[in-house]
N, C-alpha and C positions, 0 to 999 in steps of 0.2 A: 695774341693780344691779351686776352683773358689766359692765363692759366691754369692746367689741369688739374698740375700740383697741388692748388689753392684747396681742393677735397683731401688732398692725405692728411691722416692725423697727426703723421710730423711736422707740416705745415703751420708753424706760425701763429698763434690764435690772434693775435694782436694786430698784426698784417693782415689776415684774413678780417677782422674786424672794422678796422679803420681804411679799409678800402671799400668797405660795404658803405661805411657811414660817407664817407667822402661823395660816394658814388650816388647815394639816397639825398644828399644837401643837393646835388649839382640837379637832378631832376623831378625832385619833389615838387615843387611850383608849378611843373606843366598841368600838373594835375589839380592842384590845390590854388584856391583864390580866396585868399584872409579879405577877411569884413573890415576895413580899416579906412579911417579918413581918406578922398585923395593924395595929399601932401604924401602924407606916411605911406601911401599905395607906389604912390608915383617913384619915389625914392628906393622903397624896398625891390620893385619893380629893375628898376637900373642896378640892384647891386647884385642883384640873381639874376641878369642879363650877364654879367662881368663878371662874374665866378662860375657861372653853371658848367660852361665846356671846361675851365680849368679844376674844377672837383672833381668833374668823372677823369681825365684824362691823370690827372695826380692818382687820385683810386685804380686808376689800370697798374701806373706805375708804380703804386704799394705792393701790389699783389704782385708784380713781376719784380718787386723788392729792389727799386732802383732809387738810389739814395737821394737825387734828384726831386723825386717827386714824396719823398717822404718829408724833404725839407719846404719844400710846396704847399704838401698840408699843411704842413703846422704852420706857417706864413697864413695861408689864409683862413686857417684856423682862429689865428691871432686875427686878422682882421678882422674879420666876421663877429668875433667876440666884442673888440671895442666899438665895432658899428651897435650893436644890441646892447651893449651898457650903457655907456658912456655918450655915443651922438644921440643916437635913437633908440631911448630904454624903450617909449610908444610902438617899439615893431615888435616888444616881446608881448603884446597885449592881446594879442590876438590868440597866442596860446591860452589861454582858458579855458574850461571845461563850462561850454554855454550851453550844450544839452543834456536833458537826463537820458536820455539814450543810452545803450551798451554801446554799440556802436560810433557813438558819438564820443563819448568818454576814450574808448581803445586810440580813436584816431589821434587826436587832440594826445594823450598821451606818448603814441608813438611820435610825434611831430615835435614835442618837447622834449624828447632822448636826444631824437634824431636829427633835430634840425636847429633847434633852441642852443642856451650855453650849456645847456649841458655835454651838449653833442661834441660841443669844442673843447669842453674840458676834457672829457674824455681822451679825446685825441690827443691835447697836449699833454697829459698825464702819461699817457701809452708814447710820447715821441722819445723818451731815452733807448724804449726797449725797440721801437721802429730801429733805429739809428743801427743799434746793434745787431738786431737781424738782420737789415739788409748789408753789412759789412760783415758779416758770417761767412766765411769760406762753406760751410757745411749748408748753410741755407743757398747759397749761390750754386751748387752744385746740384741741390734738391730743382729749383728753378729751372735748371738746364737739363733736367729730368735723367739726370745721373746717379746712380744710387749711392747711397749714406753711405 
């Protein structure tokens, strides 16, 4: 399910990256409970109900470079992004840096790489090079833990 491969240096950075991030969108909420209006709670609540298993389960299948799930992320990449612009810019507000904390600060910033539009830019910016690694004859060989 997870691959080994995912640690060799030949491996991918890109794949290796955008599976992480996939995989950090789909479970980050269990943990994290944004200060937000109900409305905006309520809603943000149901869209990370309905993405969360299909992030990490697309993030498995980046990392095992299946072309499948690399066009998966960036589908819900693309959603996720017009959800946070366009219907509901209010769910990006809760990314702020509301405490002087170090710790506060670090969080709040990693949640804005990671989870924010930037997260999804990233991804869609990285899906030309998804695309062609996972259609790599030499990356699919690497995957099946066959040598280069």
């Amino acid at each position: 399910m997870i691959p080994d491969e995912r640690m060799l240096p030949e491996y991918p950075w890109q794949v290796w990256l955008v599976g992480w991030l996939a995989i950090f969108k789909g479970v980050v909420w269990i943990a994290i409970s944004p200060n937000l209006p109900e409305p905006i709670l309520n809603m943000l609540g149901a869209k990370y109900l309905l993405c969360m298993v299909p992030f990490v389960v697309f993030g498995i299948g980046v990392w095992n470079m299946k072309k499948w799930a690399v066009w998966g992320v960036l589908l819900l990449s693309v959603i996720d992004l017009i959800f946070m612009i366009v219907l509901y810019p209010e769910s990006v507000s809760f990314m702020e840096v509301k405490g002087l904390g170090m710790l506060s600060t670090i969080i709040t910033i990693c949640l804005m790489i990671a989870n924010g539009p930037f997260g999804n830019v990233v991804v869609l910016a990285l899906g030309p090079n998804l695309v062609m690694a996972t259609g790599s004859e030499k990356n699919k060989k690497l995957i099946k833990g066959k040598t280069i």
